[in-house]
Each structure stands twice: as C-alpha cells, then as structure tokens.
C-alpha positions as CSV (number, residue, x, y, z in Angstrom):
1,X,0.0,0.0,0.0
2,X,1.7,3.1,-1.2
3,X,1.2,6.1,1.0
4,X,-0.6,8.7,-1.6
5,X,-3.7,6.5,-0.9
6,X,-3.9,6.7,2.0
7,X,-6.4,9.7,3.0
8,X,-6.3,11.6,7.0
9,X,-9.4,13.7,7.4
10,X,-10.2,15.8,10.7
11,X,-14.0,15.4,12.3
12,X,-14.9,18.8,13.6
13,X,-18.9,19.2,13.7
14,X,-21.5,16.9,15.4
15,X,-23.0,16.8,11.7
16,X,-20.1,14.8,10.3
17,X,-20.1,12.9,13.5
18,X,-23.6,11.8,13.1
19,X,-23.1,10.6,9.2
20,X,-20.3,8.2,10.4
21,X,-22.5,5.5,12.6
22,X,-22.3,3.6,9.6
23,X,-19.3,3.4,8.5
24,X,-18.2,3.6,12.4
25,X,-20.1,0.5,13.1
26,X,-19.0,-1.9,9.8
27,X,-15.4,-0.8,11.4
28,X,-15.7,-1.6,14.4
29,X,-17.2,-5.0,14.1
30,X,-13.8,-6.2,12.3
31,X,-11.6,-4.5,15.2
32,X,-10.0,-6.6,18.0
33,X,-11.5,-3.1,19.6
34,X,-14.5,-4.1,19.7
35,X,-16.1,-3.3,22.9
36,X,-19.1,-1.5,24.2
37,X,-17.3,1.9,24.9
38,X,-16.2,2.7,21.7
39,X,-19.6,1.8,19.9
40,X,-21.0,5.1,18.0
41,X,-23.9,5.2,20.2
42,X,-21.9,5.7,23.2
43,X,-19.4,8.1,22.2
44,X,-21.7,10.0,20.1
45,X,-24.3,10.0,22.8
46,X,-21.5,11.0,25.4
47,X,-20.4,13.4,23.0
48,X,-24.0,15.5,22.7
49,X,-24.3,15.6,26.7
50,X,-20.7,15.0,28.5
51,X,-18.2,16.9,26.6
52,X,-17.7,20.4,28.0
53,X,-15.5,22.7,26.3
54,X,-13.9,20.2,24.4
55,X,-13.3,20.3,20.7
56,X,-14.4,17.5,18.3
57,X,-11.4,16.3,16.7
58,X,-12.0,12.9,15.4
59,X,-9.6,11.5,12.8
60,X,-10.5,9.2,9.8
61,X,-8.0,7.1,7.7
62,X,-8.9,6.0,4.5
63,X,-7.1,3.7,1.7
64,X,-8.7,4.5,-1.5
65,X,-11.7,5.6,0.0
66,X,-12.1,3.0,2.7
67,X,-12.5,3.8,6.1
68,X,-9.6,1.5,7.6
69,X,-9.1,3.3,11.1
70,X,-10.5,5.8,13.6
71,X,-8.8,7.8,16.4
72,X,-12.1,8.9,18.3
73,X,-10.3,11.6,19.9
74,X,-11.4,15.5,21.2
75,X,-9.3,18.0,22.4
76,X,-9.4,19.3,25.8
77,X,-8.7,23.0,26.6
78,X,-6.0,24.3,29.3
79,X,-5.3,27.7,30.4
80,X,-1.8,27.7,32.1
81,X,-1.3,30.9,32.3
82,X,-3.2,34.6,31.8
83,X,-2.1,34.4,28.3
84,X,-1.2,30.3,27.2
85,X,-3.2,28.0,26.7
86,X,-2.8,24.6,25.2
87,X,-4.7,21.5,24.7
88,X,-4.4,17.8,24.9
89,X,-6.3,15.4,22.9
90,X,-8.2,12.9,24.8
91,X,-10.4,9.8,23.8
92,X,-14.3,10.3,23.6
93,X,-15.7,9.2,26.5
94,X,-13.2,10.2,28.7
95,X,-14.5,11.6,32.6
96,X,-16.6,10.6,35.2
97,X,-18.9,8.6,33.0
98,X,-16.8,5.6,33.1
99,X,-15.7,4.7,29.6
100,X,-13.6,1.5,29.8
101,X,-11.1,-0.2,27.2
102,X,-10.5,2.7,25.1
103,X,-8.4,2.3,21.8
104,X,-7.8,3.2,18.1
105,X,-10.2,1.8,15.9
106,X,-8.2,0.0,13.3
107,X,-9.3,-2.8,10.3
108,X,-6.9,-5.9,10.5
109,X,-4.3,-5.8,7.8
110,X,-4.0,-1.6,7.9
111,X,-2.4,-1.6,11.4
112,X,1.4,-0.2,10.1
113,X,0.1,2.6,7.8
114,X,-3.0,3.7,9.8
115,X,-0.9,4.5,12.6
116,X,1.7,6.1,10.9
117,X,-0.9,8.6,9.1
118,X,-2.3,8.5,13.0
119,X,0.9,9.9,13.9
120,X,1.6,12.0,11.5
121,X,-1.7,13.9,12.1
122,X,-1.4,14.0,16.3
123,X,2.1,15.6,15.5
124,X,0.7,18.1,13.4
125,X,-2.1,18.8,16.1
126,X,1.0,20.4,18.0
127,X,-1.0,19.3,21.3
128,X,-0.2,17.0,24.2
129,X,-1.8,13.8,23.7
130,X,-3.7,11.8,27.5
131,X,-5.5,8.5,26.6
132,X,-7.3,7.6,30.0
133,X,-9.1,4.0,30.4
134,X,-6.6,2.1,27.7
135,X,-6.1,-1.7,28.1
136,X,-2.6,-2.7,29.1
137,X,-2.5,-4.6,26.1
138,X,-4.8,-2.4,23.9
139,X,-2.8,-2.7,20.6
140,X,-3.1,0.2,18.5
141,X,-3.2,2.9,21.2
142,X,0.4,1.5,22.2
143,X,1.8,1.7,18.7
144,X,0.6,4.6,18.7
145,X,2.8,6.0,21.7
146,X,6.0,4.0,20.2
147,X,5.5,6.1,16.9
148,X,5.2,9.2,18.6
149,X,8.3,8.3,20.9
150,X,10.3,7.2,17.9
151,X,9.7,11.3,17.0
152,X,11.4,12.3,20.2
153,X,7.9,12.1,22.4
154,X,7.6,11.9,25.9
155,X,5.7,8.6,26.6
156,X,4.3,7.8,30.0
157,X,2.5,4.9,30.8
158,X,0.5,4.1,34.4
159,X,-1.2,1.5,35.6
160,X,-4.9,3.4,37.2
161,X,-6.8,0.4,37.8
162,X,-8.3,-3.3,37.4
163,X,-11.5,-4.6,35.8
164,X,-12.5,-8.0,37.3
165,X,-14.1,-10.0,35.6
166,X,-15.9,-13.9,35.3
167,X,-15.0,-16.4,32.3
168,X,-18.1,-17.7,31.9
169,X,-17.5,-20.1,28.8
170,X,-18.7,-23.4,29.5
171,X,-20.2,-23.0,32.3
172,X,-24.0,-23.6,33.6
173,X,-25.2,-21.0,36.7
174,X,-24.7,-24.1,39.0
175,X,-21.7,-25.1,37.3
176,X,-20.5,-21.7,37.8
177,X,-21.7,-21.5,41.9
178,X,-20.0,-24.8,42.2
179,X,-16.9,-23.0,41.0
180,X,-16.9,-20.4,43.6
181,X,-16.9,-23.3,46.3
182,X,-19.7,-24.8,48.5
183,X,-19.9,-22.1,51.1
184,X,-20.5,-19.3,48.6
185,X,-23.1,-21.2,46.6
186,X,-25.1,-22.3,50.2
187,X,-24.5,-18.6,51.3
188,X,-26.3,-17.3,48.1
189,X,-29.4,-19.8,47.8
190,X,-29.4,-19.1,51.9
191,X,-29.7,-15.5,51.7
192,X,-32.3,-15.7,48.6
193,X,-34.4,-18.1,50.5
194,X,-34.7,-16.0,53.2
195,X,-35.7,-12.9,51.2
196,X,-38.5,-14.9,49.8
197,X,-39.7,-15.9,52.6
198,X,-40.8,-11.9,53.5
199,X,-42.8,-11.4,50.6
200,X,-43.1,-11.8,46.9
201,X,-39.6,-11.6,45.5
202,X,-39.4,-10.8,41.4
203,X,-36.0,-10.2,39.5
204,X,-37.6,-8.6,36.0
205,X,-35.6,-7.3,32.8
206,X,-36.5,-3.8,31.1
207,X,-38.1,-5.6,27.5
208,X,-40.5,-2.5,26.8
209,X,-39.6,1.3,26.2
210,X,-42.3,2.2,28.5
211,X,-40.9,0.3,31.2
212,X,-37.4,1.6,30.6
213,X,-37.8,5.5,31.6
214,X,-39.4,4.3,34.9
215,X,-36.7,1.5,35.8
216,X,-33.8,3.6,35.5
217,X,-35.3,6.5,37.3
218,X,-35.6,3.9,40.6
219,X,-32.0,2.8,39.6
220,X,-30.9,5.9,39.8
221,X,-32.8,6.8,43.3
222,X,-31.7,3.3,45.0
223,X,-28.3,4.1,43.5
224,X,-28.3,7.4,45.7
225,X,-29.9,6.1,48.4
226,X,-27.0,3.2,48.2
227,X,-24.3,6.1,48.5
228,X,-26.0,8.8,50.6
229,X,-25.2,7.8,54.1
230,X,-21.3,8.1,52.9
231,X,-21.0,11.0,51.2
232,X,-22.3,10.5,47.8
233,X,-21.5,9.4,44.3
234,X,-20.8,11.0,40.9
235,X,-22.4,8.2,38.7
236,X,-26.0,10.3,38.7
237,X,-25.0,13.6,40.6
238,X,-25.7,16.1,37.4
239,X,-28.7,16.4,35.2
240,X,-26.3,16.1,32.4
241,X,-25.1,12.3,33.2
242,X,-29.1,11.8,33.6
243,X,-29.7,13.1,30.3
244,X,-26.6,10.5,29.1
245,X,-27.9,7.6,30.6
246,X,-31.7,8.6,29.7
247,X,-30.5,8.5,25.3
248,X,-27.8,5.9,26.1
249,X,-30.7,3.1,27.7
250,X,-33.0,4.3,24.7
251,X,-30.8,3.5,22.0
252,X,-29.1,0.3,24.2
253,X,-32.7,-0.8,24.5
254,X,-33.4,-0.5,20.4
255,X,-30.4,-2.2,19.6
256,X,-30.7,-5.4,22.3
257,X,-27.8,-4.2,24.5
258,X,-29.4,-3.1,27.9
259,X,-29.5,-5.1,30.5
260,X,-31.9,-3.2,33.4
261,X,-33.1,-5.5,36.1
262,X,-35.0,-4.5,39.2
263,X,-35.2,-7.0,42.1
264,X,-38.7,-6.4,43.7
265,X,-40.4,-7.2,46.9
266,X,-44.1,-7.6,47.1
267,X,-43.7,-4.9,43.8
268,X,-41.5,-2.7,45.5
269,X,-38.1,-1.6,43.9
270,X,-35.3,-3.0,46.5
271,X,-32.1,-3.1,44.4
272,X,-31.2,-3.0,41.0
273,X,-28.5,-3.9,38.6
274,X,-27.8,-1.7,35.0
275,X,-25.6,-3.3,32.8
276,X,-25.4,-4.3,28.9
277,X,-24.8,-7.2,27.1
278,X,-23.1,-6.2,23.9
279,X,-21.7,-9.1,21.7
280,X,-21.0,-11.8,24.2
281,X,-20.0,-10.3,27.0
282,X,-22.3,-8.8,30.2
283,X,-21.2,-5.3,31.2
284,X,-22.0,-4.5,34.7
285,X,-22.2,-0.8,34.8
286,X,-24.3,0.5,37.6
287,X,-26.1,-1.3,40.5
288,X,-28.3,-0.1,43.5
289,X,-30.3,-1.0,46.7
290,X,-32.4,0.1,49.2
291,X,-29.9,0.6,52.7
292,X,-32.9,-0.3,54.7
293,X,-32.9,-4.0,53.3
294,X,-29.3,-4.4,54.0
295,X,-29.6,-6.9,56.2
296,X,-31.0,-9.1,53.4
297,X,-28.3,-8.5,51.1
298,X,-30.3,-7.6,48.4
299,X,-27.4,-5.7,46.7
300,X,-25.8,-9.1,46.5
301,X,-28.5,-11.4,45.8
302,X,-29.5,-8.5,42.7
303,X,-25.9,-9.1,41.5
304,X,-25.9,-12.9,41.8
305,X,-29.3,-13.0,39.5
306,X,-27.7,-10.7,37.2
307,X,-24.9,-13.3,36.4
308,X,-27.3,-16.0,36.9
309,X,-29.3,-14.3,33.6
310,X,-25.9,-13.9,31.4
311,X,-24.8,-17.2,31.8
312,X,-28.4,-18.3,31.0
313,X,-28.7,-15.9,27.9
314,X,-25.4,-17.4,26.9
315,X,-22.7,-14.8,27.7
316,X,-19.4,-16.0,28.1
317,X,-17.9,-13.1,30.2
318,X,-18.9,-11.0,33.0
319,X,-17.2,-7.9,33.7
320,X,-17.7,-5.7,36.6
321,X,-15.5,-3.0,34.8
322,X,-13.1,-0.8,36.4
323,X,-12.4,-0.4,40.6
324,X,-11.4,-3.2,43.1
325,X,-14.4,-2.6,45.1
326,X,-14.6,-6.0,47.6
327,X,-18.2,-7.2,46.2
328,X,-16.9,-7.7,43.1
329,X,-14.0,-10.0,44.5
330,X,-17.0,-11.5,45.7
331,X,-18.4,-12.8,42.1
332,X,-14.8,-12.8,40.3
333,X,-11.4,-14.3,40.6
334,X,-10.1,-12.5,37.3
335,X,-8.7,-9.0,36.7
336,X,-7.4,-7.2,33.5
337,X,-5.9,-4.3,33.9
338,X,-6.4,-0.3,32.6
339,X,-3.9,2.8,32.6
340,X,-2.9,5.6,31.1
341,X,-0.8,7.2,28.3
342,X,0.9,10.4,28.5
343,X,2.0,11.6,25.3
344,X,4.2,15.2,25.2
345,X,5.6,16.6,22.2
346,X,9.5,17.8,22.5
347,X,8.5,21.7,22.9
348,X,8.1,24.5,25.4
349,X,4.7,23.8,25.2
350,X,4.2,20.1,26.1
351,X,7.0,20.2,28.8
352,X,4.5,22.8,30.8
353,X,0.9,20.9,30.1
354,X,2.7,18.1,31.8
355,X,4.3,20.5,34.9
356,X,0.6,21.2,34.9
357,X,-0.9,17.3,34.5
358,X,1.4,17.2,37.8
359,X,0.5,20.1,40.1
360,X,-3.1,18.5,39.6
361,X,-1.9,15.3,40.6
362,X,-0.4,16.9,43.7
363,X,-3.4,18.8,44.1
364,X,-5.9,15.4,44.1
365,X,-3.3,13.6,46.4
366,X,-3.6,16.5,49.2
367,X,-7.9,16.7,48.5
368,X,-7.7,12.8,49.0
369,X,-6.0,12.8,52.1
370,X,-7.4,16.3,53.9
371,X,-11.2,16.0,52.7
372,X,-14.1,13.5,52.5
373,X,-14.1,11.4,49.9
374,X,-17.2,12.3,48.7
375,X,-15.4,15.7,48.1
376,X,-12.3,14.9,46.9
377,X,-14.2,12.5,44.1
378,X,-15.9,15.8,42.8
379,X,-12.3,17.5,42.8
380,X,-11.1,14.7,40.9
381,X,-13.7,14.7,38.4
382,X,-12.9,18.7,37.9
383,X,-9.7,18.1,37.3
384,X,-10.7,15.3,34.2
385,X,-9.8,12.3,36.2
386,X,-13.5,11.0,37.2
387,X,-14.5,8.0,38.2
388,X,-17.6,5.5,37.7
C-alpha cells in the first residue's frame, strides 16, 4: 500500500459525526477493539451531553476511500497561564462517566500505515496527547505512543486500575456456583431463601420502552440512596449524566444491548443492577439498593441473579469494569488491567501541560488525604480524572 492513498481527514462538527455511525459500526465490528465503549452510540451520545469545552477532533483514515481506522479523539482545553493556553487530545468518552477499554479503531491488515498517518496527524495537532481508560494490552493505542516516541515524544505509561471480571464459557449458573466453592453457593441460595420468605420476590428485565424511563429513574434513586449515608456518588450527581444515561438506555434498549433489572419485593423496587450485554460479554455498569434492606443482602443477591441471567442468555464473560471494590471479588477471581498514556511533544509547550498534568496530581493527592471522599471525588472529576 503506497502512502498517496492513504487519506487523513479531521471530524470537527457533530454533523459529520452523526453521518459516520455507519461506517463507524461496519469498522468496528472487524476490530480486536471491539467493545461497548467505543460503539457510536456511546461516544456519540457521550459526545452530545458530556463533553464540556472540548473540541471534536475525530480523525479518519482511509485507503482509496475505505475507512480502515479511527482515532475517536477530542481536544481538551488548558489555560496555564493569563495568556497560554494549550490542549491535549483525549479519547471520547473520557471523565466521570466511566468509559472503559478505550483504543484506536483499526481494520486488520491496515495496522502499520493507519498508525503512521495517525501519527503523522497527532504531530501536526501540535497538542499533548492523555489516553485515560486504555487496556494494558490495547494494541493500536500502544503503537501509537512507540511512533510518537520514535519522534522524540515523551511517553508515560500508568497502571490506574483493574476490571475483574468472570470467564463464563462453558459454564451452567450451577456449574459456575460450584466453581466459587460450596460455602459461597449455600451462602447465596441461603440468603435468597430468606428474602423470599418476606414477601413476593421478582427479579424482571426492562423488554419494553415504557418500562425503561421508569426502571432507570428507581435505579438511579436506590443508587443514591445506596451512596447517601457516605457521602455521595458522581455516577448520577448532574442532570447532564441523567440526560446521558436517559438517550444511552433508549438507544441500548433499540439495539438489544441493555440489561436493566429490578429486584422487587411484594412490587416494591429493592435493588437494582444496569448493565449491557453487547456481543457476548455482560457489562456491569451500575447497580443499587435500598440501605434499609441491607440486612438481606439484596445488593448481593440483585448481582448474583444478574450473572445468573448472562450465563443463561449465553454470555461467556462478565465484567464488573473498572475499581477493586470488595463485592466484586465476591463474584470474580479475574482481573485485567487499565492505565494511562501520557504523550508530550519535545516543545516548550508540552514540557509545561505536563508540569501542569502534575500540580493537579499533587493537588488530588492532598484533597484525598485532607477531605471526604465524597469531596475529593468531585475535585477529581474537575480536574478530568473521574470515576464510575
């Protein structure tokens, strides 16, 4: 492939955005990148209600008119000083809404010559370059950072987290219980046992778009109700994540991806689990209960159904996504892990967008340590390094 066919153009308006799904999603379904969180409908969707002040700068690559690879990237203002300011391109879905295993989008066979016309065109951008939520082996985003390094880059790379996660190929919901050893599987049955014996217990699936507005609204209020006695969460703390997850469940719901259960008792919302089953894996994104049943355990026992309905539906992974919170180590004995990229170009410029990527880190460590952390999570999402 010779390199005058090969075609770099820069996505700038939510018009041209829009006019890509399809194209977006024949791509992507030929990607090892293939995951939930870089699906149009996510990105785009996080794009019309989460972005901020950032600037659309998507890039295409073509080869003779093919679309072989995407960088869904935006570019994030920074004022450093009363009269600098400069930028760093991030991935879509990058912030407190909790975008996980973030890459390039690239067709097999066009790895070598996408990313060098990727490259090329980050270079050009003449901004610092932060890819939040990437795989530690996510493929193309690393080439990308050896091709920018091989041009006299800064590359950093951190480890920020771990996604656990359940193989579930192969296995039957008993099969799977058995698994987890006898004393978890009698705990389980013990605990839902008991909750049925205080009323009328019903576990139900969101099927209908008049039943989805309704069961996320009571996901979202057992959610804070979950969180309120310490301190709060920033999953559903601004109208504008509501108005996210309000178009995300509509469109997940029209194309067969969500996965909204409510666990009821005597028709009265207890706990609930929001999640998405996209190709054959289960996401588990959100989940929620009512503190006053907390002695049943109905937080676990909604969990426990909602892996009991993947493996029935016959998904062969559960993943409880990013954080090493001790209920999911309750389900899963796996873990992948996510970090970061750092990317600074060999001018006066990148050197002090990452003096300033540090002071904020310095500035998160001392709100972490001094202040609730109900507060310091808001500081943190400020600063662009939220959390689901």
């Amino acid at each position: 492939m010779t390199p005058e066919f090969i075609q770099v153009e820069k996505i700038e308006s939510p018009e041209a955005f829009e006019r890509l799904a399809g194209e977006w999603t024949e791509l992507i379904s030929t990607s090892p990148s293939d995951r939930l969180f870089l699906t149009w409908e996510w990105l785009f969707t996080w794009w019309k209600h989460l972005s901020g002040a950032r600037r659309l700068t998507i890039l295409t690559v073509r080869s003779h008119g093919e679309l072989i690879a995407l960088a869904p990237l935006a570019l994030r203002p920074r004022r450093l000083e009363k009269f600098l300011s400069v930028g760093a391109l991030e991935f879509l879905g990058t912030g407190s809404v909790g975008s996980d295993y973030l890459d390039l989008i690239i067709r097999p066979g066009h790895t070598t010559p996408a990313i060098r016309a990727l490259t090329t065109a980050v270079v050009g951008a003449g901004a610092a370059v932060g890819l939040a939520q990437v795989p530690a082996d996510a493929p193309n985003a690393l080439s990308l950072a050896d091709e920018l390094g091989k041009r006299e880059w800064t590359v950093r790379s951190t480890r920020t987290d771990v996604c656990p996660f359940i193989d579930l190929t192969g296995h039957s919901w008993d099969s799977y219980l058995d698994d987890l050893g006898p004393a978890h599987r009698y705990n389980f049955r013990r605990r839902l046992r008991n909750l049925e014996r205080l009323g009328r217990v019903r576990f139900a699936r969101v099927e209908a778009e008049a039943d989805r507005g309704p069961a996320l609204r009571e996901l979202v209020a057992l959610h804070q109700m979950r969180w309120q006695p310490r301190g709060g969460s920033n999953a559903f703390d601004r109208p504008a994540l509501i108005d996210f997850h309000e178009a995300l469940s509509r469109l997940a719901l029209a194309r067969g991806w969500l996965r909204l259960f409510t666990l009821r008792l005597d028709d009265v919302a207890i706990a609930a689990v929001y999640g998405f089953r996209y190709r054959d894996t289960f996401y588990f994104y959100q989940s929620g209960f009512d503190p006053r049943q907390a002695r049943a355990s109905v937080g676990l026992i909604a969990v426990g159904l909602s892996i009991k309905a993947a493996v029935e539906e016959g998904a062969t992974e559960y993943d409880f996504l990013h954080g090493d919170e001790a209920y999911k180590f309750h389900w899963a004995r796996r873990t992948r892990e996510i970090g970061r990229l750092e990317l600074y170009p060999p001018h006066m410029r990148g050197r002090l967008y990452r003096r300033a990527i540090e002071a904020n880190r310095a500035a998160r460590r001392t709100a972490r340590r001094v202040l609730p952390d109900a507060v310091a999570q808001r500081i943190a999402v400020g600063l662009g390094m939220g959390a689901r």
